[in-house]
N, C-alpha and C positions, 0 to 999 in steps of 0.2 A: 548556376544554382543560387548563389548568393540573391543575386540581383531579383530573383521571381521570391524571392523571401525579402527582402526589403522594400520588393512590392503590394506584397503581402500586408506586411508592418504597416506600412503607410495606407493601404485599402481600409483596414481595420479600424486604425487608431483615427485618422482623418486630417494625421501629422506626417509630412512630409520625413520619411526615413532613409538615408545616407548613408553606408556603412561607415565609418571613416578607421578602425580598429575591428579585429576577430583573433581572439587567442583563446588555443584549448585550452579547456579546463574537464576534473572529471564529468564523464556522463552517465555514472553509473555501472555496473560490470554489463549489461550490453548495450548500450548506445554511446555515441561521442557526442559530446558537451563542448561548448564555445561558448564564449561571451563575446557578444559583438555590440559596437559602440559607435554615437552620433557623436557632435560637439553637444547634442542636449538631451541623450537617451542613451539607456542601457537595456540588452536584453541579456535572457540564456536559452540555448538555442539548442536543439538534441536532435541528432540524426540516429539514422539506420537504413535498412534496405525498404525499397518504394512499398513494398507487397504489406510493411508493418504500419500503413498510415494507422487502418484502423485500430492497431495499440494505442495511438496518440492519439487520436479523436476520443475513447473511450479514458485516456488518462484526461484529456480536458475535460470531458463531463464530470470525472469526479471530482475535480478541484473547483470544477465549478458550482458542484453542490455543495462540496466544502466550505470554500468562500460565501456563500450566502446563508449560513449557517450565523457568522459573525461573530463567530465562537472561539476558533482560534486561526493565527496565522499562517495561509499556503499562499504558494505563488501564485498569482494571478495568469489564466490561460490567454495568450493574445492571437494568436491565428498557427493553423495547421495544416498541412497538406504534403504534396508530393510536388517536389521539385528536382527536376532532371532525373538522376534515379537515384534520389533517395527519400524518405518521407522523412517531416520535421516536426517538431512543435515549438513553438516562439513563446516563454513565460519571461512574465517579471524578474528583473534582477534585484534580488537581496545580497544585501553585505552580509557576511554572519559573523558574528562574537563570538567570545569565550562562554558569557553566561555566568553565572552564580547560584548559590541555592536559592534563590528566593525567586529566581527567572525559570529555576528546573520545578520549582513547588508551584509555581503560576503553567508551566507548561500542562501540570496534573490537573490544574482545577480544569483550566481551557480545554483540554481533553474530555474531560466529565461532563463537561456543556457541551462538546458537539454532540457527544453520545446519549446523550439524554433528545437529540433529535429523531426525530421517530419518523414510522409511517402507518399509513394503516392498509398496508398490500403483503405486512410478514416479511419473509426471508428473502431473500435476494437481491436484485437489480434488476432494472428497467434493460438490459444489454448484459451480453458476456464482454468480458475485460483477461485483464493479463494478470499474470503474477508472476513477477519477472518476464522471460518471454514464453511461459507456460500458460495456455487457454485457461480461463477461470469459467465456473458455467455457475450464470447467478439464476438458474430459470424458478420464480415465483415457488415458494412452499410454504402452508403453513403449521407446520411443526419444525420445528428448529433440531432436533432428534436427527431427523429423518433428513434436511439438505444438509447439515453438515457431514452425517456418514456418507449419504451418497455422493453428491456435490462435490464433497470437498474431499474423502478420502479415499472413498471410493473412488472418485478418476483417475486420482494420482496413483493408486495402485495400480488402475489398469495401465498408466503411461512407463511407471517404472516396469510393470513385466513386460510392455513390449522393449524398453533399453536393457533385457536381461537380469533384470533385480531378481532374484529369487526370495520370494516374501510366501507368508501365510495366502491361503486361500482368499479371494477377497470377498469373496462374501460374507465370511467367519469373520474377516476385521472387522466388516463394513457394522456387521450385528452384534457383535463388541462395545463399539464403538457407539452403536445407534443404545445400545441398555446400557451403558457410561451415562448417556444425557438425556435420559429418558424422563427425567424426573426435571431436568431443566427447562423452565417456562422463561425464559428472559424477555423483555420489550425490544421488537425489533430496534436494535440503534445505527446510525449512521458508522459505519468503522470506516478505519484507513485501510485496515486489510492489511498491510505489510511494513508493522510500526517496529524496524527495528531501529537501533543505533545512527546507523548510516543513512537513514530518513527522516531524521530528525535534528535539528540544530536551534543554537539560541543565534537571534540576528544581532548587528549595531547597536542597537538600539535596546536590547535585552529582553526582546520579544520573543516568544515560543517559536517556530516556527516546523512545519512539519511540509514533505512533499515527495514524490515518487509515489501515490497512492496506486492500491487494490481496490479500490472502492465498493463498499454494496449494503445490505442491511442485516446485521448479523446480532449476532453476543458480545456486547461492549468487552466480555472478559476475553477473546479473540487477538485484542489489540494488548490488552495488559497481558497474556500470555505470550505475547512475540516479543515484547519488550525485553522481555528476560531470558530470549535463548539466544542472543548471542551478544555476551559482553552484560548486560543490563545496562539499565538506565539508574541515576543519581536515586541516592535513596529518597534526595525532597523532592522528587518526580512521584515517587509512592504514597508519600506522606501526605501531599498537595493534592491529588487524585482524591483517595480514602477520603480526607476531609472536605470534598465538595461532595462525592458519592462511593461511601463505604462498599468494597465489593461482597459478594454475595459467602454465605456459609458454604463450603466444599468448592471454594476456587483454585485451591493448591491441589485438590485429587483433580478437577476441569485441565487443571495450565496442562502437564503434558499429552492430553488427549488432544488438544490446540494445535499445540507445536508440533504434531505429530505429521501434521499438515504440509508446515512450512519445512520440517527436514524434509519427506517424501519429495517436496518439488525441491529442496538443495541436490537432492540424488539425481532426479530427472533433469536441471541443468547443470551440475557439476560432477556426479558420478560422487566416487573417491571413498570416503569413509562415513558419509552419509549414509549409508546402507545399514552400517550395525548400527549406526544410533537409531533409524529408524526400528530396525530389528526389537530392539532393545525396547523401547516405548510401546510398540505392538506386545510384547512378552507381558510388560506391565499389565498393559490392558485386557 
């Protein structure tokens, strides 16, 4: 396996690549992570089972629309595919820091400038993607109302009653849900889709850095509302945002209709006590 991936490395790059070092490191809660190393190169290298390549291919697309944004810092995708049985993806190795507030206020602004990247096709993505190892379905709409109830809450509800979730009707959420943002016109903006805590770092160098993308074109407020459900982020990560681009009037009644998202899929991959919070958040709404 190694070897058809450092053959890989070297096709790509058009520099001859040697493993000479591989030690795990995390990959995330479902894939395993390595760093593997020449005498003059560093990668990090994520496996899984061969059937998930096209998770990795669809995470390289979005970093690579990330990346040429030039907005802010993600790893660069270097080559993907399926070796022996299992599929991989090969990015750039970043060192990461501690950071300071003035690196957490630079991560906000940088943030505010990818998302100010637009399109002119509306809601979605060009491809469905993951979220976590849960299908995302970005299929084209333009009313932003209407794909995030169905799209986004609607499937998860239907993935949680078929793992046994016992929730409301889904259609009563969905249309809940859909007269919550009915009144929201947002510019479609580039998100990361799954900006919490543990996808985000300051590098060496004191550079923002963000990676694990969701990728697709949504409500900039999507990303600032995953931020703050589990753990949040530095308050000069807030401060630094707001001052490149103030978020919108009724983003605090928005955040938990957001995040109602990313618990329903913590339920559908983890189970456990995600259930009443979801519960809870639907009762809200």
């Amino acid at each position: 396996m190694w070897t058809e991936i450092s053959q890989a490395i070297s096709q790509t790059t058009g520099t001859e690549f040697a493993i000479a070092t591989s030690n795990s490191v995390s990959g995330g809660c479902i894939n395993q992570g390595y760093k593997i190393s020449s005498q003059d190169a560093e990668y990090f290298v994520k496996l899984n089972d061969a059937a998930k390549v096209e998770m990795f291919a669809a995470e390289a697309l979005g970093l690579k629309q990330m990346y040429a944004t030039q907005t802010i810092t993600v790893p660069k995708p270097i080559c993907w595919g399926v070796a022996a049985n299992s599929s991989y993806i090969v990015l750039q190795w970043l060192d990461l820091g501690g950071g300071n507030k003035q690196s957490w206020a630079e991560m906000g602004r940088q943030l505010a400038a990818m998302h100010r990247v637009g399109t002119s096709k509306d809601f979605g993505w060009e491809r469905n993607n993951t979220i976590g190892s849960t299908p995302q379905i970005n299929t084209w709409m333009d009313n932003w109302a209407d794909f995030f109830a169905e799209q986004r809450i609607g499937y998860q509800l239907k993935l949680a009653k078929r793992r046994g979730g016992s929730f409301p009707d889904t259609n009563k959420v969905v249309n809940a849900v859909r007269a919550k943002l009915a009144q929201r016109k947002p510019q479609p903006s580039l998100v990361h889709g799954d900006l919490w805590s543990g996808n985000a770092a300051i590098d060496k160098n004191d550079a923002p850095l963000i990676f694990d993308p969701a990728t697709y074109y949504g409500d900039r407020e999507t990303d600032l509302a995953m931020t703050e459900l589990f753990g949040g982020f530095p308050t000069a990560f807030y401060n630094g945002y707001n001052e490149a681009w103030q978020l919108d009037e009724g983003y605090r009644q928005r955040k938990s209709v957001y995040n109602l998202y990313h618990v329903l899929n913590h339920f559908n991959l983890f189970g456990g006590g995600y259930a009443n919070q979801a519960q809870r958040i639907i009762q809200q709404i």
